[in-house]
N, C-alpha and C positions, 0 to 999 in steps of 0.2 A: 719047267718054263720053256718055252719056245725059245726057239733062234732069232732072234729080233731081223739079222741078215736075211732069214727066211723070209719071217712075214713082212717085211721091209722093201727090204733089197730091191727089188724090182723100181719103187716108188722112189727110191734114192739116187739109180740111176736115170730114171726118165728127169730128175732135177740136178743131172749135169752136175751131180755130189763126187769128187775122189772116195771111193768104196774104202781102198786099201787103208786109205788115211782115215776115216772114217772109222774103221772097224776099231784101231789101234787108241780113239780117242773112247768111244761108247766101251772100251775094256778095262781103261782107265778108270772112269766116272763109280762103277759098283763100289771099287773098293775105297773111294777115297770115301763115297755114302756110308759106307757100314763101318771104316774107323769112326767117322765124325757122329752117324747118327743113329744107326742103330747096336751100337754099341749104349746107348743111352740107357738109364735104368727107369723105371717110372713114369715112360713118355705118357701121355694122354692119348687117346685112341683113337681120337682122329685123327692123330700126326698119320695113321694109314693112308688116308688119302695123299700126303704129299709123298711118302715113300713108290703110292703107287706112280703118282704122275711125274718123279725122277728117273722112277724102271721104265718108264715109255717116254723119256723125254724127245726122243728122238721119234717118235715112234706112232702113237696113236694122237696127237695133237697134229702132228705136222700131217697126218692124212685126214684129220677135219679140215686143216687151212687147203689141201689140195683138190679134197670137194670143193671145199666154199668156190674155190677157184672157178674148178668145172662146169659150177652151176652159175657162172657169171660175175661172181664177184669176184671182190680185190684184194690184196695183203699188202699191209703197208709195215714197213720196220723201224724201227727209231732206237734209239741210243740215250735218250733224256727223259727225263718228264718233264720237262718244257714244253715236248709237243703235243699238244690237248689231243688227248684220248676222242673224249666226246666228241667233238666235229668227223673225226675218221669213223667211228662207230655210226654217226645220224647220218651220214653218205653210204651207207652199207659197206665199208669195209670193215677188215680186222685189223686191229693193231697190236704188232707184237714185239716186245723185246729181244732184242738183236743177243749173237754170242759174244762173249767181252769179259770171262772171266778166269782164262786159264790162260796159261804160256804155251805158246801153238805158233807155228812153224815161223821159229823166229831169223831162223836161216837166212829164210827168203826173205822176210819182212827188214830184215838191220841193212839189205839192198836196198831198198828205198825210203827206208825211214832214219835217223841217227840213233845210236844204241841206248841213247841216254835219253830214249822218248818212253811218256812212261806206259804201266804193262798193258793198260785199259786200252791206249790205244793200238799198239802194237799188237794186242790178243787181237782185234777186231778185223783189224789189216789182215792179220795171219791166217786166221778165220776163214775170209773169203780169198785171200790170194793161193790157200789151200782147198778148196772147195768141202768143207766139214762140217759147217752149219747149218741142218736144212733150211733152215728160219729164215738167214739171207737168201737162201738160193727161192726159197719159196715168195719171196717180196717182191710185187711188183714196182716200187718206190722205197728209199730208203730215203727218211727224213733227219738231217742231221740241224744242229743247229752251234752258234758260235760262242759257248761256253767256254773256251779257252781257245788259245793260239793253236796249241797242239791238232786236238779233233779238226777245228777249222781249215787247218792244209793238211791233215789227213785225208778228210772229205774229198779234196781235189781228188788224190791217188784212188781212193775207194770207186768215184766217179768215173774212172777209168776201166772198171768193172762191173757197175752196177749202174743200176737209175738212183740220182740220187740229187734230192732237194735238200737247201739249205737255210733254215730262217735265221733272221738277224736278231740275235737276243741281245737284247742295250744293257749293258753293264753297270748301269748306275738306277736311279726310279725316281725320277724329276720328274714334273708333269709333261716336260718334252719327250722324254723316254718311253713314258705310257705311251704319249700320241705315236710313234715308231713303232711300239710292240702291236699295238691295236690294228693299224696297218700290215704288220706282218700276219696279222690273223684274217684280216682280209684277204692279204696274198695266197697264204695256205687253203681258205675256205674256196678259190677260186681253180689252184693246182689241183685240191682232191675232186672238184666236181668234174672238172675237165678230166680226172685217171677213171671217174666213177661212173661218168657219163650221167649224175643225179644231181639234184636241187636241193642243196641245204634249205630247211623250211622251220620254222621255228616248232611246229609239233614234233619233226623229227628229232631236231637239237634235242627237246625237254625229253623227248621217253631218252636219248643215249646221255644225257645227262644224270636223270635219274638211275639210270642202269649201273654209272660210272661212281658215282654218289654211293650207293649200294653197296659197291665192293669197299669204297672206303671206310662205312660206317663199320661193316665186319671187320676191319682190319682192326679199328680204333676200341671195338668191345676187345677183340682179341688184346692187342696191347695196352689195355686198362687194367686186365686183370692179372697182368706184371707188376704191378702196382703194390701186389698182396705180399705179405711174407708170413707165412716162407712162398717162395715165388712156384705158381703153377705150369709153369711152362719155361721151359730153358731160351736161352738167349738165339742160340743155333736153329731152333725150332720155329724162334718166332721168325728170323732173319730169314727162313725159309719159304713161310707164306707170302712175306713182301717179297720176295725173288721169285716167285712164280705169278705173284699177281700181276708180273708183266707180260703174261703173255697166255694164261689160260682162258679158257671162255668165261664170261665176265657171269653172265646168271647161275652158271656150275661151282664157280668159285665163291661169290658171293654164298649162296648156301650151304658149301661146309664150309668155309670159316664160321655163319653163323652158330654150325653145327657143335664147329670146335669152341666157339665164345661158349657155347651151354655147358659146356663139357669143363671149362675152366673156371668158369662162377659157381659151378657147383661145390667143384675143387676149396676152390677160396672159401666157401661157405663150410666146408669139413675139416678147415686147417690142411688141407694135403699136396706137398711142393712136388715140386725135383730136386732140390737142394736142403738144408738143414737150415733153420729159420735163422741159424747166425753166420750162415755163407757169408761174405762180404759181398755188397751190391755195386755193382759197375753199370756206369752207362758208355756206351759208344759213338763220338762222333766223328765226322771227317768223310774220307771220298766212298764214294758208291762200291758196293760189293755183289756182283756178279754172280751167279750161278757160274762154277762149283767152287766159288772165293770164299770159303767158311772160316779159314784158318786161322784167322784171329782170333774167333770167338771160339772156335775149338779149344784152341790154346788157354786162354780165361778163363772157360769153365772147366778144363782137367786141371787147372791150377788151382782151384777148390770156392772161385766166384761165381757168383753168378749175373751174366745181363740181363739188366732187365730194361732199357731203353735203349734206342737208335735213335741218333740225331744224326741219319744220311738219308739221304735219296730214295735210297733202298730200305725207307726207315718212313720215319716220323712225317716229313716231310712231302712221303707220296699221298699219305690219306689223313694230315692233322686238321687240310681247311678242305672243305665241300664248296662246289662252285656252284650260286645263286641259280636257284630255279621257278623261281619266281617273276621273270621279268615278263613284261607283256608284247614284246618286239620281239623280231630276231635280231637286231641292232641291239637290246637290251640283253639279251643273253649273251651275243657277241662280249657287250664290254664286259658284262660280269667273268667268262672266259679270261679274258685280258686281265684283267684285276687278279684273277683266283693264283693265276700262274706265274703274272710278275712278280707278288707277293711271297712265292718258296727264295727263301736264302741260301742262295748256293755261294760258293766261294767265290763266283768270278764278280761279283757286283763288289762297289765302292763307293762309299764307306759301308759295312757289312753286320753293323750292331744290334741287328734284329739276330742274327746267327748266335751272339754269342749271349742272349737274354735268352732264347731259346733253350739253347745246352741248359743255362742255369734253371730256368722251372723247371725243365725236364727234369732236371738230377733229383730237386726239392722233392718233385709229385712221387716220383718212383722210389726214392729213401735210396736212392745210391749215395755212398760215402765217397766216392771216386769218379775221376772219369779218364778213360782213354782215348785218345786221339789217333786216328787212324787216315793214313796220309800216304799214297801210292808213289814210289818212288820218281822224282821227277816229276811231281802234279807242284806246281808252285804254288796256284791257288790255295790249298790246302796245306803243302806245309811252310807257306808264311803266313795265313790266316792261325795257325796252332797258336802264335803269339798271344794273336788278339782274345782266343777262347782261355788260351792259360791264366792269362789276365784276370778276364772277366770272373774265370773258375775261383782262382785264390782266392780273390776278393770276397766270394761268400765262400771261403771255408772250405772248398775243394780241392783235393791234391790230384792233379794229372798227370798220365803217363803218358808221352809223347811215341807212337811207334808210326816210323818209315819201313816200311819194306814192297813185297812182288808180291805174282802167284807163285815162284817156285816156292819149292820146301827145303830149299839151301838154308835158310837163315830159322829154322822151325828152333833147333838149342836156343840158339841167341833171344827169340824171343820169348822162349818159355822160361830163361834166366831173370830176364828183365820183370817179365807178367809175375812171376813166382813171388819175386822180388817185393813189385808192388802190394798184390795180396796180401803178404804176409805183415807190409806195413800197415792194411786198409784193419786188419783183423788183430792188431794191436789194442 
């Protein structure tokens, strides 16, 4: 295998990347992949294609986005899915998932941030205040938006670094709320045309709609066929295609997942898992997980479960509703936009009982006997909404694991005492 420094190198420092830090992070990433995944026994064979596109994560993607660059276009970064895809995509940009998943130069970052800020946004800071992500350095706009207190006055600090927009996300879904967000989507449709120098037009919208659409339908074959037992694809493997569908090229990605759905129905139709058909089933809900954040799920399945649902961000939630393409406007695609995305249940909205009817079908459809809650240390949204899901879980017959932690792997015994623990209850 090449020198990725080699073939790289040059293209990392024309994007004002720290090399040395740089190198020490891409040295990192191999091994924590080959404990978590290809240590794996019985993967599916498409899972090659994401092993390939973690060995060049850094690598042959970010010199597609520095073409695109070259050749005129724009790179735009984001940290949510709140921010519609499809409008960035029908202006000819790209849109890509920012870094936000590992404990990265916290040094520096607990200077401007308070320690007790939690790690999603401290990685992000750290990230760019160390220059390691080509992704930010490659953006020419980073679009955040106000999902918590935290991100929100991070953003300032980030801002201070970078170009960077911020939409107003309403925290509640009153019909007043809509009218605010709908507006913010007019705001946005108006920043990207001014970065793009193009005209949003309603045949543009439809084709980066359907494009967008596309990628979510592969996701949802892929994660239906979790559904089977014994289950065809490990929990870690599916949380892997959602983690990269933020930021690969949307028609490349699109067709292998379809690739990998054929590969897994087939699976299902021959009885043949990853796990033994009496694994105990787990679903996951709670705060977003990051590219290289596996380690929950890691932990769960060498504990002898298996996931087979996500009810995060980085889960169910990016590709469970498709957004309208059928409207005959662009005012009518506009609001269906608006609708598609006020309508994800994230933890910062109030009252939030679409979230926790969610987890519960979910668990029903997939035949999970459990479920864990998964909640970044210092993310409050998340772990004061646990309450609400706990509730709701009991109530139909759900027992839940409540786990708070980081990215480090300081607390990895503790939670493989507690998970071991659970399983061994679920499989009673």
């Amino acid at each position: 295998m090449s020198d990725p420094n080699e073939t790289y190198g040059e293209m990392w420092q024309d994007l004002g990347m720290n090399l040395r830090a740089h190198c020490a992070l891409l040295g990192a990433i191999p091994v924590m992949y080959q404990n978590a995944y290809l240590s794996q026994q019985n993967r599916p064979e498409g899972m090659s294609y994401f092993d390939f596109v973690v060995s060049e994560i850094h690598g042959l993607r970010i010199k597609e986005l520095v073409d695109h660059k070259a050749a005129g276009g724009k790179v735009v970064g984001t940290f949510c899915l709140y921010v519609p895809e499809e409008i960035i995509r029908a202006l000819g940009a790209i849109d890509v998932g920012l870094c936000a998943g590992a404990e990265w130069g916290y040094n520096e970052v607990e200077k401007v941030l308070p320690r007790n800020t939690c790690a999603l946004i401290k990685s992000f800071v750290g990230f760019k205040m160390d220059r390691v992500c080509p992704y930010v350095e490659s953006a020419d706009l980073v679009i955040g938006e106000t999902t918590c207190d935290g991100k929100k006055k991070a953003y300032e600090i980030f801002g201070e670094m970078a170009s960077v927009y911020v939409m107003e996300l309403p925290q509640m879904k009153r019909p007043e709320d809509f009218n605010l967000w709908r507006s913010e989507i007019d705001r946005l449709v108006a920043q990207l045309e001014e970065l793009t120098g193009r005209k949003l037009t309603l045949e543009n919208l439809k084709a980066a709609t359907r494009e967008v659409n596309g990628k979510r339908r592969a996701l949802h074959r892929l994660n239906a066929a979790r559904r089977a037992t014994p289950a065809p694809i490990s929990g870690k493997d599916a949380l892997l295609a959602s983690q990269v569908a933020f930021y690969d090229d949307v028609p490349r990605f699109t067709q292998m997942v379809d690739k990998i759905a054929d590969e897994l129905e087939a699976r299902v139709a021959a009885g043949e898992g990853v796990a033994p058909a009496n694994a105990p089933r787990v679903l996951v809900t709670g705060s977003p997980m990051a590219i290289p954040n596996w380690k929950l799920h890691d932990v769960i399945e060498k504990s002898g479960a298996v996931v087979v649902a996500d009810e995060m961000c980085t889960g169910s939630r990016y590709y469970d509703t498709l957004t309208p393409e059928d409207a005959d406007t662009l005012e009518g695609m506009l609001d269906g936009i608006a609708k598609k995305y006020l309508g994800i249940n994230c933890a910062c909205f109030t009252p939030n009982e679409g979230r926790m009817e969610d987890v519960v079908r979910m668990a029903q459809e997939s035949g999970a006997q459990g479920i864990v809650h998964y909640a970044l240390q210092f993310c409050a949204p998340y772990q004061i909404e646990a309450h609400g899901v706990e509730k709701a879980a009991k109530a139909a017959g759900l027992p839940v694991l409540r786990i708070d932690t980081d990215y480090s792997a300081e607390d990895i015994g503790q939670l493989q005492t507690h998970v071991e623990a659970f399983v061994e209850m679920l499989s009673e």
